[in-house]
Each structure stands twice: as structure tokens, then as C-alpha cells.
C-alpha positions in Angstrom: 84.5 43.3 54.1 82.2 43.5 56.6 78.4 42.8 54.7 77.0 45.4 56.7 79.0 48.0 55.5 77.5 50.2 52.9 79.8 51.9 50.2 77.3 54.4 49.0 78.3 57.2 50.8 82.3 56.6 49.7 80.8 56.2 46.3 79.0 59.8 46.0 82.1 61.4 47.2 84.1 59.4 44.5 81.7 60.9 41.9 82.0 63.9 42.8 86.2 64.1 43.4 86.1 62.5 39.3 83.4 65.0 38.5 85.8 67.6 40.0 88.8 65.9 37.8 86.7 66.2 34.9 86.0 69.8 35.4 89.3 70.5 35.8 90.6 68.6 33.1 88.1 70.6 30.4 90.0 73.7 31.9 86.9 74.6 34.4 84.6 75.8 32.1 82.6 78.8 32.8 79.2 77.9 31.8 79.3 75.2 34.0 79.3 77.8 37.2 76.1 79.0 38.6 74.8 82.5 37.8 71.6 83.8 39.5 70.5 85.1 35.7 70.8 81.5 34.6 69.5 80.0 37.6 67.4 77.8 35.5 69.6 75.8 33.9 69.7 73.2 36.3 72.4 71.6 34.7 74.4 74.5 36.7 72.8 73.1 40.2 75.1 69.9 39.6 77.9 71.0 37.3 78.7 74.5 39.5 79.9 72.4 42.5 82.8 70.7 40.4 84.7 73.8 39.3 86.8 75.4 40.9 88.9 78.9 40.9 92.7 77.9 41.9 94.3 74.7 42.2 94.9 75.3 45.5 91.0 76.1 45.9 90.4 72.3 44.4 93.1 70.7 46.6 91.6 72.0 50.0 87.9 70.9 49.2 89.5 67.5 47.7 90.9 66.8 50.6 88.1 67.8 52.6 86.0 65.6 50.5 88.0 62.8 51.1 88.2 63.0 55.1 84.4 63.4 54.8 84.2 60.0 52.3 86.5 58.0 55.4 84.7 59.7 58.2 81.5 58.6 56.6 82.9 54.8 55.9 84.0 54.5 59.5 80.9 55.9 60.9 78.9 53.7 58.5 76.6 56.0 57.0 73.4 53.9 55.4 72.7 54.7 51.5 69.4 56.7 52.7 71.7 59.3 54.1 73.9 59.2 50.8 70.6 59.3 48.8 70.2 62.6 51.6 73.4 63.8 50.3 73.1 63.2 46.9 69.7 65.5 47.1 71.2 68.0 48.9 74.1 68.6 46.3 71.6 71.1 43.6 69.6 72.2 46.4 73.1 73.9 48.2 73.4 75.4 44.8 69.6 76.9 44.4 69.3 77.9 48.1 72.1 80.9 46.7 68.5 82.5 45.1 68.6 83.6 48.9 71.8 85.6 48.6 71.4 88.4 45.6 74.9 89.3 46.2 76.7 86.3 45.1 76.5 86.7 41.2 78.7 83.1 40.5 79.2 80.2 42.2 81.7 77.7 42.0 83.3 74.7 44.5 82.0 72.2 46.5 82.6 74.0 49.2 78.2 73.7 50.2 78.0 70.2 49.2 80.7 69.6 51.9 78.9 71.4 54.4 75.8 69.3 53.3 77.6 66.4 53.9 78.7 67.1 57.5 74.9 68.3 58.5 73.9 64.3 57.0 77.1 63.3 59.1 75.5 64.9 62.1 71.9 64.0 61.9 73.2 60.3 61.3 75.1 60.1 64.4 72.3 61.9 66.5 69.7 58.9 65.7 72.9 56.3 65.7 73.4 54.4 69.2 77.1 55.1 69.9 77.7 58.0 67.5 75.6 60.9 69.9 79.5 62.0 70.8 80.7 62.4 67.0 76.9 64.0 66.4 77.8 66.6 68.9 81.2 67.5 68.2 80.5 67.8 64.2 77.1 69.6 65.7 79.7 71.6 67.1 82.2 72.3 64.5 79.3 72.9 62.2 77.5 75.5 64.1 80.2 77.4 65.3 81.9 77.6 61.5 78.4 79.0 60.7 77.7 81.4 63.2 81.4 82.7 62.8 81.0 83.6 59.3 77.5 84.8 59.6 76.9 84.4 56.0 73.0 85.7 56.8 74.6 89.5 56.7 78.0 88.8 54.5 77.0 85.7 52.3 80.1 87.2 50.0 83.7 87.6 51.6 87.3 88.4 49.8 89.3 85.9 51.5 92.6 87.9 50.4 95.0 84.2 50.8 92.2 82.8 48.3 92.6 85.7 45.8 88.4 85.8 45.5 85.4 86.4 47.3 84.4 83.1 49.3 81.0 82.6 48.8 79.5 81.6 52.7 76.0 82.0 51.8 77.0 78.5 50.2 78.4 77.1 53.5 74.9 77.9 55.0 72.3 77.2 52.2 74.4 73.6 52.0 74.6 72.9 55.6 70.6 73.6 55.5 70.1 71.6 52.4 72.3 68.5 54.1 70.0 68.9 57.2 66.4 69.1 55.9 67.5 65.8 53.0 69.2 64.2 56.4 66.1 64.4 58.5 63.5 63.5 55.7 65.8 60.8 54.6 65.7 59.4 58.7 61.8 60.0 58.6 61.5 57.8 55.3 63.8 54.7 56.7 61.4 54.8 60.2 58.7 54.7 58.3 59.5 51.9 56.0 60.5 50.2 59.3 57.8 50.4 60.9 55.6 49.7 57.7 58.2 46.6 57.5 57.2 45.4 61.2 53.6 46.2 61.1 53.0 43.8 58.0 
């Protein structure tokens, strides 16, 4: 192994595939979904990203999860943007507040669009990563302005069998930016606080 490689991004997304597991194992359990009335109960801002609906509906964001846990590994993302992540995971949940129409929430469906807003502010201030920062840039914005979750942050996706909640694509991809850029803006600092003593 390579001692500059940093397995805390591979490690978040392992948590949160077993934290998935474990959801699904205890049958999904329904208080562990976020309602706006309960919006409080910050256990919900963790727990309501690890159910999920259908098997099929876990399958597609565990495999997305784990093409974002290699993509991360191979673009060696440093622990401050997994620490971005990791902070980003409840605030994708209470940035629905925005969305009075979703009245549940469940999926990791905004912590993986979190995660690729990190993956894209990493490779923007990484020398030699500017080309994956603009095509994920890319992918990102164009999934986003296609769903437009600002005027339909609820849609039935009929081959789903339940409304997809895209006001959660957007509030994570926000939450993944704003953690991604303080998290760059911390590390700087500490560097130059590093150099200047």
C-alpha cells in the first residue's frame, strides 16, 4: 500500500453500506425515516439515509455507493474531505426543512450526491484532477438542473413504485459542497499556520 494513500473516504462509505445492511436487516424500520414533524430527532438526520423502500431501491444506491468509495480511492481523497462528507451526511437530511412537500425521507440517495459535490471540489484544488472535477462538475449540474427539484422536490418515479424525493439530490449536493469548501479552507489554513511557524 502506497503510505500516502488515505482509507478514510473508503471507510465512511463502508459505514454507511453496513449501516444500510443493518437497516435492512431490522426490516427498515419506520421511525428511523425522517418526518418534517419529527425533525428534531436528530437521530433521524443519520438513521433516515440507511433505509430504504425496495430492494431494488437499496441495490442501485449500493452500488452507487460503492463506485463513489473506488472513485474516491483512486482519486485519493484526503480524510478532511471524508470529515467533509461525513458532515454533510445529517445536513442533506435537515436541508429537506426547505421542501414542505416531502413529508418522509428515506435512502442515501443525498449523501451520494454529497459525496460527488466533495469529489468535485477535491479535484478542482487537486493538480491533475481539474479534468475529473469538470466532468463530475458536469454530471452533477446537469442531473440537478434536469430534475429541477427547486419547483418539484417530490416526483412518482412510476419504475420505482414511490415518489423520488429530488429536493434530497439538491439539499445533499449543497450540503457536500459548502462541508467540501470549508473543509479545503481549514487544511490551507493549517498549512499555512504549519509553514509560517
Amino acid at each position: 500500500m502506497n503510505r500516502n494513500e488515505d482509507w478514510s473516504w473508503p471507510a465512511l462509505c463502508l459505514l454507511l453500506g453496513a449501516g444500510s445492511g443493518l437497516a435492512w436487516w431490522l426490516g427498515n424500520p419506520l421511525e428511523w425515516e425522517w418526518w418534517p414533524d419529527f425533525a428534531g430527532d436528530a437521530m433521524t438526520w443519520w438513521a433516515a439515509a440507511l433505509v430504504h423502500r425496495s430492494p431494488a431501491h437499496w441495490l442501485a444506491n449500493l452500488l452507487a455507493l460503492a463506485a463513489v468509495a473506488v472513485l474516491g480511492l483512486a482519486l485519493q481523497v484526503p480524510r478532511a474531505q471524508a470529515w467533509a462528507l461525513f458532515a454533510a451526511w445529517p445536513l442533506s437530511t435537515l436541508g429537506l426543512l426547505l421542501f414542505p412537500q416531502i413529508e418522509r425521507y428515506a435512502g442515501l440517495s443525498g449523501v451520494l450526491h454529497a459525496a460527488v459535490a466533495v469529489l468535485v471540489v477535491h479535484c478542482t484544488f487537486t493538480r491533475g484532477h481539474q479534468a475529473w472535477a469538470g466532468l463530475l462538475g458536469a454530471g452533477l449540474a446537469a442531473k440537478l438542473l434536469a430534475e429541477g427539484a427547486w419547483s418539484r422536490p417530490l416526483v412518482f418515479e412510476p419504475e420505482w413504485g414511490f415518489a423520488v424525493a429530488t429536493g434530497a439530490h439538491l439539499t445533499g449536493a449543497l450540503a457536500g459542497l459548502l462541508c467540501a469548501l470549508a473543509a479545503y479552507g481549514l487544511s490551507r489554513m493549517r498549512a499555512t499556520s504549519a509553514v509560517v511557524e
